[in-house]
N, CA, C and O atoms as a GROMACS GRO file, in nm:
protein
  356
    1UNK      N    1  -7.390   6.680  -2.569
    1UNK     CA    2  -7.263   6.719  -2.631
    1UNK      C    3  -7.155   6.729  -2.524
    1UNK      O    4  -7.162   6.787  -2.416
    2UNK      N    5  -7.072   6.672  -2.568
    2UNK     CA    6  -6.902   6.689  -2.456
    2UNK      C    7  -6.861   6.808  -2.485
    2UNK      O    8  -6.842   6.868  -2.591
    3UNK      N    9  -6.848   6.841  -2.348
    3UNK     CA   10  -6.737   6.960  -2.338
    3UNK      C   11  -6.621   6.986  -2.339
    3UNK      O   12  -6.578   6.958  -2.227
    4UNK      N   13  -6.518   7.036  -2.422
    4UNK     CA   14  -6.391   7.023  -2.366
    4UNK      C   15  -6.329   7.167  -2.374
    4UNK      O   16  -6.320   7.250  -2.465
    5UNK      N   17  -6.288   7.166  -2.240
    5UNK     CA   18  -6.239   7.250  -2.143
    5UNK      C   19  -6.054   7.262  -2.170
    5UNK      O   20  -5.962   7.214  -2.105
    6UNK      N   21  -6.054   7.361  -2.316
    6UNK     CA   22  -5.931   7.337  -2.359
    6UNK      C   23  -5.900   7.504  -2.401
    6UNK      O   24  -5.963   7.606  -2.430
    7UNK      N   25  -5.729   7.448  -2.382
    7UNK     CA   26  -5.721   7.666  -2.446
    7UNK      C   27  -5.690   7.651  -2.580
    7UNK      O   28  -5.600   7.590  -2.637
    8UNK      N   29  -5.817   7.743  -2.632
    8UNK     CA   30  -5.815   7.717  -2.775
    8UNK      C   31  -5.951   7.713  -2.803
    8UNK      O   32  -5.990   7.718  -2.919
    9UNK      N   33  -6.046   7.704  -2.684
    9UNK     CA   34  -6.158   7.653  -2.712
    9UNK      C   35  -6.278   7.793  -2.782
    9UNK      O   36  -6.282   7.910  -2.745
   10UNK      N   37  -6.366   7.722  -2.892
   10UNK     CA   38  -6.423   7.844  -2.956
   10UNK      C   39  -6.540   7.869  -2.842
   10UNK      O   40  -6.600   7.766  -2.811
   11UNK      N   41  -6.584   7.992  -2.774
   11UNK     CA   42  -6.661   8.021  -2.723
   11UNK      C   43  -6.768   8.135  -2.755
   11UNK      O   44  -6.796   8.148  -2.875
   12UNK      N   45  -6.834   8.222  -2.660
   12UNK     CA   46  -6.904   8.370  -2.746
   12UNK      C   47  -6.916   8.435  -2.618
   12UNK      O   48  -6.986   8.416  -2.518
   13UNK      N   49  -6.831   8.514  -2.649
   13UNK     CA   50  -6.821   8.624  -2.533
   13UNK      C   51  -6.908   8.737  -2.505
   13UNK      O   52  -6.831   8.834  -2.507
   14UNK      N   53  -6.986   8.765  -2.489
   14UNK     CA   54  -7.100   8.867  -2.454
   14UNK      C   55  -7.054   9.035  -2.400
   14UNK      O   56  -7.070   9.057  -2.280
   15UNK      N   57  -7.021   9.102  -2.449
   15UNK     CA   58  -6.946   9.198  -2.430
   15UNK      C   59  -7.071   9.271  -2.295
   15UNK      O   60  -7.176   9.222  -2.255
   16UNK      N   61  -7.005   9.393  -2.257
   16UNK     CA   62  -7.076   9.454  -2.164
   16UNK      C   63  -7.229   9.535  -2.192
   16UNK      O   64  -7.310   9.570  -2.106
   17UNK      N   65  -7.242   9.554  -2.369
   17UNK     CA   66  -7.347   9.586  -2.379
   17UNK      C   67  -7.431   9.487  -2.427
   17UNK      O   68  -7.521   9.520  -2.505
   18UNK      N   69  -7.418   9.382  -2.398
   18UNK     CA   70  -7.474   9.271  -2.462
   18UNK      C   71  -7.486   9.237  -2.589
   18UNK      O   72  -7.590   9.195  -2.639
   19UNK      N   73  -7.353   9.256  -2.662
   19UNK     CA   74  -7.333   9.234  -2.778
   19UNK      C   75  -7.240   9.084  -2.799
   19UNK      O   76  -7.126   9.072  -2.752
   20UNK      N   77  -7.294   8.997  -2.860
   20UNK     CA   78  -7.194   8.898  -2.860
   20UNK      C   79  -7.092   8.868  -2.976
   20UNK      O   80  -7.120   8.881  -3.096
   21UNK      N   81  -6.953   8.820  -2.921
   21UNK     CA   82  -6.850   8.841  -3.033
   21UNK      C   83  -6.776   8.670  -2.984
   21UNK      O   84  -6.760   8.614  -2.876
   22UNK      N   85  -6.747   8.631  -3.127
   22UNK     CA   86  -6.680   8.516  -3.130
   22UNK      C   87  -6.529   8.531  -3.051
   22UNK      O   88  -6.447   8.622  -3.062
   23UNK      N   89  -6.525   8.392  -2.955
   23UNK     CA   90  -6.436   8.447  -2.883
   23UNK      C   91  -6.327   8.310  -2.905
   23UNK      O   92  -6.336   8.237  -3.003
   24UNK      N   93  -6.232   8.292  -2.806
   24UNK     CA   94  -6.116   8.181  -2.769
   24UNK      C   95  -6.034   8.167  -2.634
   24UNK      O   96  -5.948   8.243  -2.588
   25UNK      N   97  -6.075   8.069  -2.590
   25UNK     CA   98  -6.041   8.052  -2.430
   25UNK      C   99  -5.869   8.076  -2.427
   25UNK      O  100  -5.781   8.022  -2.493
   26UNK      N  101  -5.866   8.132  -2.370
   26UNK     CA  102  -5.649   8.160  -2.255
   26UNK      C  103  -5.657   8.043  -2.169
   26UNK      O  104  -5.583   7.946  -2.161
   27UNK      N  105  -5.773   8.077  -2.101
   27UNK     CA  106  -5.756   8.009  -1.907
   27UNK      C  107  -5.845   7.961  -1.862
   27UNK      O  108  -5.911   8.050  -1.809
   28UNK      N  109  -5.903   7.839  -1.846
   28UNK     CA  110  -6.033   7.781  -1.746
   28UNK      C  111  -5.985   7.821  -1.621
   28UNK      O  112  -5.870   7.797  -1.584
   29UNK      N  113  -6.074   7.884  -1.549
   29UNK     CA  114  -6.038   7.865  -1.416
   29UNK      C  115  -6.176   7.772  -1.330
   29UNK      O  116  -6.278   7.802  -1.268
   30UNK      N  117  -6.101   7.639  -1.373
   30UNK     CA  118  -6.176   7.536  -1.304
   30UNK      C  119  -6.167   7.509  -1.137
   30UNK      O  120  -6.253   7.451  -1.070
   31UNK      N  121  -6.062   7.556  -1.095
   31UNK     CA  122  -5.993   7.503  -0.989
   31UNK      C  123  -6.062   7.625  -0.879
   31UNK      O  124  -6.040   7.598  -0.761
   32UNK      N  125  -6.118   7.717  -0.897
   32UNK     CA  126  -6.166   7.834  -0.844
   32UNK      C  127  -6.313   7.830  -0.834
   32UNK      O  128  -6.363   7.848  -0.945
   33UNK      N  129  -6.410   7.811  -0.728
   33UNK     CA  130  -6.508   7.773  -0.680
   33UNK      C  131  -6.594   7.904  -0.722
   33UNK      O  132  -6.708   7.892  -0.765
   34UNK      N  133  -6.531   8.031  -0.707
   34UNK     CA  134  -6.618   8.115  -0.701
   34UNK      C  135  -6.657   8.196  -0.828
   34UNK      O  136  -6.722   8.299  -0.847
   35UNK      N  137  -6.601   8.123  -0.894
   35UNK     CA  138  -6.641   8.146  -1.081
   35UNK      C  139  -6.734   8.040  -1.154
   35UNK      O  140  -6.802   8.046  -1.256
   36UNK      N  141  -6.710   7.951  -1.068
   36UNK     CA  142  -6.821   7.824  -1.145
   36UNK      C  143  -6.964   7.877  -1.095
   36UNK      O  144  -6.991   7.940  -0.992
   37UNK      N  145  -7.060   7.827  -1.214
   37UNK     CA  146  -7.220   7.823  -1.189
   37UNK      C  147  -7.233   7.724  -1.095
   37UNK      O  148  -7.162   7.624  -1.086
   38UNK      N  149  -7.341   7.762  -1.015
   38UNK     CA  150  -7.403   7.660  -0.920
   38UNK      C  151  -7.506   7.573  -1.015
   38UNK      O  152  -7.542   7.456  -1.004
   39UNK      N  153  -7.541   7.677  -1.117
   39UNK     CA  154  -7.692   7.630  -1.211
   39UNK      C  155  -7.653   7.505  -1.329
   39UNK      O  156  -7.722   7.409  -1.361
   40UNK      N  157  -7.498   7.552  -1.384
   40UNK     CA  158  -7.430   7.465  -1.454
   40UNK      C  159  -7.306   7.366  -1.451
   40UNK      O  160  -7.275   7.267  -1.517
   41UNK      N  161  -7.257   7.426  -1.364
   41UNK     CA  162  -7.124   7.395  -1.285
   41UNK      C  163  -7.009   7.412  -1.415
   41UNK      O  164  -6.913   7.339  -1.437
   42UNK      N  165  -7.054   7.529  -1.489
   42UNK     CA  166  -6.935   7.611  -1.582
   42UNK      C  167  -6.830   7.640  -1.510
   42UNK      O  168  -6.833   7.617  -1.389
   43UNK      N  169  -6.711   7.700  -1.576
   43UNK     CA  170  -6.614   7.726  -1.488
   43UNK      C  171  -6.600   7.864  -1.547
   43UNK      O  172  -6.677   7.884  -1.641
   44UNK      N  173  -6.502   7.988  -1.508
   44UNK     CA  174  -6.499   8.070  -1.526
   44UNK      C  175  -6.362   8.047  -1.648
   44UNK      O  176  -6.294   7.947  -1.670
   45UNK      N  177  -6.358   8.210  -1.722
   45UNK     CA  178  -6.218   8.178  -1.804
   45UNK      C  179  -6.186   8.283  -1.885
   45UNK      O  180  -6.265   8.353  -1.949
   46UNK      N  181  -6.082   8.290  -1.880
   46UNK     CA  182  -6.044   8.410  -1.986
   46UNK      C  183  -6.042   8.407  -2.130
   46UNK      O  184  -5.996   8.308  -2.188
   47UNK      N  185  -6.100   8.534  -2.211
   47UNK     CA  186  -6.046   8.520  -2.378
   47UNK      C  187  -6.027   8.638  -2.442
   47UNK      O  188  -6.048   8.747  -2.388
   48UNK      N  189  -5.979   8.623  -2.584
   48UNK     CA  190  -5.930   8.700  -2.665
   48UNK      C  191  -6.002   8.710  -2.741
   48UNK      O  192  -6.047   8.597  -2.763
   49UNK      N  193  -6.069   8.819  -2.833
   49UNK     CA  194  -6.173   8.829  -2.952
   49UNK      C  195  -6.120   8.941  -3.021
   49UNK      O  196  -6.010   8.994  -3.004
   50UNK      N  197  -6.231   8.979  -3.118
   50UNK     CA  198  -6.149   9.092  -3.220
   50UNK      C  199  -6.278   9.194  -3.150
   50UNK      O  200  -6.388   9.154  -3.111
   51UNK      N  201  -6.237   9.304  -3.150
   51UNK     CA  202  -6.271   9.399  -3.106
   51UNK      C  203  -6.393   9.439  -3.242
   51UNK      O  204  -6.387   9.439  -3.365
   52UNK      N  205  -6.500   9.469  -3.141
   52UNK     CA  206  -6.615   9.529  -3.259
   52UNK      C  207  -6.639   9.653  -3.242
   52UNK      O  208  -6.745   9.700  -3.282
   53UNK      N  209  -6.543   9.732  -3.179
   53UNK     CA  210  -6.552   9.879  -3.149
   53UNK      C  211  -6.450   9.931  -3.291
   53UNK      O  212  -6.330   9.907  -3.305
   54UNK      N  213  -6.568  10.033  -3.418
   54UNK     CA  214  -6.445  10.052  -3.520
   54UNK      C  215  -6.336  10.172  -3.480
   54UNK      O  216  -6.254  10.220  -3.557
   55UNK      N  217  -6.356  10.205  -3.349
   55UNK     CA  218  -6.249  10.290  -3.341
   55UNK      C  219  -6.129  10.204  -3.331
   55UNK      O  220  -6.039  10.254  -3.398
   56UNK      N  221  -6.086  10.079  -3.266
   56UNK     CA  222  -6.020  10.036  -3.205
   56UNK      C  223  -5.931   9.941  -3.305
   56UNK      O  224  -5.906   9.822  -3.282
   57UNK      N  225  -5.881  10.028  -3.438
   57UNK     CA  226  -5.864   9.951  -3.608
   57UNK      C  227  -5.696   9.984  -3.561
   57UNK      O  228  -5.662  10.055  -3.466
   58UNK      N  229  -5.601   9.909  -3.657
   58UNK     CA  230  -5.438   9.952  -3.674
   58UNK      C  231  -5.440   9.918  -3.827
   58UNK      O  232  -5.534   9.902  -3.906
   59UNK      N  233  -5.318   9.915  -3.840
   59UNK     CA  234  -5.287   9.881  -3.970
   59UNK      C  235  -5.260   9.706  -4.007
   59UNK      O  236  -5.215   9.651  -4.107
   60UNK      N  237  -5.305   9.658  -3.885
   60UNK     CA  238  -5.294   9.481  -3.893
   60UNK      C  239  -5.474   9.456  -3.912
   60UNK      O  240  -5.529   9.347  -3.926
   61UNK      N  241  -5.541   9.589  -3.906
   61UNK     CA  242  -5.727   9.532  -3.884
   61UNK      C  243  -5.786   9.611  -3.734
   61UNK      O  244  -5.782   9.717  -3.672
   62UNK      N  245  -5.824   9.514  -3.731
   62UNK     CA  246  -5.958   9.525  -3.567
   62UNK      C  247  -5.825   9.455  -3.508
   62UNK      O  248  -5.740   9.376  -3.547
   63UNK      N  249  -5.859   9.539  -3.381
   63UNK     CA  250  -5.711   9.498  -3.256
   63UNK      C  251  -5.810   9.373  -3.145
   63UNK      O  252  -5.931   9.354  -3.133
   64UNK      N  253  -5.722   9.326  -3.098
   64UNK     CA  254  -5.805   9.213  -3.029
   64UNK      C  255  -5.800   9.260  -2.893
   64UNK      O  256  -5.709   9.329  -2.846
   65UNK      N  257  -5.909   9.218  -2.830
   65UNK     CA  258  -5.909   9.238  -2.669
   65UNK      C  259  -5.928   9.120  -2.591
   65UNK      O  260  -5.954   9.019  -2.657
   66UNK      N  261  -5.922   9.106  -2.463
   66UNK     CA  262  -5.881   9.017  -2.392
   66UNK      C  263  -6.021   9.078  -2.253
   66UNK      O  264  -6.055   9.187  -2.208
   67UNK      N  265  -6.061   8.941  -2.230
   67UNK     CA  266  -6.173   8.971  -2.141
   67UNK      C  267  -6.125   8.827  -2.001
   67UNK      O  268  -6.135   8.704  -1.999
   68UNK      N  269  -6.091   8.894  -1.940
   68UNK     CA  270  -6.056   8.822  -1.770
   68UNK      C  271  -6.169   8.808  -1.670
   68UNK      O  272  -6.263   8.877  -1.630
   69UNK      N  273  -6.111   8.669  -1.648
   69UNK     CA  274  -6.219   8.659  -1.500
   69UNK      C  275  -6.388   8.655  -1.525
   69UNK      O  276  -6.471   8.702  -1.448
   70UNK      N  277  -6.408   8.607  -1.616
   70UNK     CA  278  -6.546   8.581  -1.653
   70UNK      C  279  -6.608   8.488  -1.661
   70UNK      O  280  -6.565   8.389  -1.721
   71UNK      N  281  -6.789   8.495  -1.573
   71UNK     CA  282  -6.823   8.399  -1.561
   71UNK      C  283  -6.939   8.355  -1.657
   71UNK      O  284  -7.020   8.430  -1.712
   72UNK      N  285  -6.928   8.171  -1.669
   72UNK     CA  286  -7.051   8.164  -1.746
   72UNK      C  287  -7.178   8.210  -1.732
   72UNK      O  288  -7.233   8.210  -1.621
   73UNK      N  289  -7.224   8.244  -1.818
   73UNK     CA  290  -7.411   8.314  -1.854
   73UNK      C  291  -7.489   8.281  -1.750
   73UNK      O  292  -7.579   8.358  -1.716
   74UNK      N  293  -7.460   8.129  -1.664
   74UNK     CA  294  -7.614   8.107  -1.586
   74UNK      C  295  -7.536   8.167  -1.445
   74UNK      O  296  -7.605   8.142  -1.346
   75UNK      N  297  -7.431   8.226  -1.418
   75UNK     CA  298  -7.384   8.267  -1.306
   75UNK      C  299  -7.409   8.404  -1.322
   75UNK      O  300  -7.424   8.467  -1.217
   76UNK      N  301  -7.420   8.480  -1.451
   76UNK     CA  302  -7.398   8.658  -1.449
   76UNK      C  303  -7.543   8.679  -1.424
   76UNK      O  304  -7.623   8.603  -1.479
   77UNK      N  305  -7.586   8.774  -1.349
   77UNK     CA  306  -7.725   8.829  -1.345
   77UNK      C  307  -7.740   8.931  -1.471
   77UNK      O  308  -7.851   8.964  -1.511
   78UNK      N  309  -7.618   8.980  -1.531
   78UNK     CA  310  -7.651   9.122  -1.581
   78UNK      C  311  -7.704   9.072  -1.743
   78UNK      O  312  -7.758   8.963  -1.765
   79UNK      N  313  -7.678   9.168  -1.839
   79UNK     CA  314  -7.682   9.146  -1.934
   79UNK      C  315  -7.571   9.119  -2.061
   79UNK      O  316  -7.581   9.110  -2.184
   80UNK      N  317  -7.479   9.113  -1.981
   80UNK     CA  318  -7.353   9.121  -2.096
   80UNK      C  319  -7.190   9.096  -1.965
   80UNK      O  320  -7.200   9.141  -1.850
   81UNK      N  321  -7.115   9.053  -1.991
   81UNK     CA  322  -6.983   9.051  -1.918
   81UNK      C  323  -6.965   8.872  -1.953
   81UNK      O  324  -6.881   8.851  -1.866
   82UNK      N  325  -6.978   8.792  -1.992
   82UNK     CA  326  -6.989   8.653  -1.998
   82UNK      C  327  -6.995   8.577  -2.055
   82UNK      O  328  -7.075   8.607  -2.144
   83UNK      N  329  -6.962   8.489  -2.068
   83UNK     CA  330  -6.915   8.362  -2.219
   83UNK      C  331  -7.076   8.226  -2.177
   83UNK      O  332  -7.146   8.201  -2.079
   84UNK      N  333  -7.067   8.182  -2.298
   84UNK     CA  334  -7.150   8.119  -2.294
   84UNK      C  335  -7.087   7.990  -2.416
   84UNK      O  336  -6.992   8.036  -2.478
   85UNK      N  337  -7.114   7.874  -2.450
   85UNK     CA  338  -7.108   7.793  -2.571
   85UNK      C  339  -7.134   7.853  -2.679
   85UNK      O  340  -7.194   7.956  -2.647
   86UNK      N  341  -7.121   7.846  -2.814
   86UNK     CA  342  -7.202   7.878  -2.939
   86UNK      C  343  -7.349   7.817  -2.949
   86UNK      O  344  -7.421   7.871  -3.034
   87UNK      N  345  -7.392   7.737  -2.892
   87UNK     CA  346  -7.559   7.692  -2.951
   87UNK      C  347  -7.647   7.732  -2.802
   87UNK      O  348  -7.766   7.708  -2.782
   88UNK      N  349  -7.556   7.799  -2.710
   88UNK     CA  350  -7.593   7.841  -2.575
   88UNK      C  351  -7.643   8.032  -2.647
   88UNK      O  352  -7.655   8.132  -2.576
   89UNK      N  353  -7.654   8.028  -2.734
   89UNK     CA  354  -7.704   8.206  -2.774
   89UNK      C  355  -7.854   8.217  -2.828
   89UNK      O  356  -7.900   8.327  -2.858
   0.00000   0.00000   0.00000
């Protein structure tokens, strides 16, 4: 499958407790060595999702959050902070 490395792109962002939430790329940061996988040669990137915390509601819904500087899944050791593809879960 082709990748394309576009803003806009649907991704799944892995929140910090290892919860994953449908996400949407801002920013590849392709050009930055120290965000890409060595294992995949992903690039790192920013996105926006809807918040699955129900405290975090207005009167427009679930407020969206924004997750920076994150690297793909085969670069994070931990369990959660990191985007991955959709058929990558």
């Amino acid at each position: 499958m082709e990748r394309k490395y576009e803003v806009g792109a649907s991704v799944v962002y892995v929140d910090p407790f290892g919860v994953p939430c449908p996400a949407l790329v801002t920013i590849w940061w392709q050009g930055i060595e120290a965000y890409k996988s060595e294992i995949s040669n992903e690039p790192g990137c920013n996105v926006v999702f809807v918040s699955n915390d129900e405290q975090k509601t207005d009167t427009y819904g679930s407020q969206l959050e924004r997750a920076t500087s994150i690297v793909h899944k085969t670069k994070q050791p931990a369990h959660g902070s990191y985007w991955c593809w959709p058929e990558e879960i």
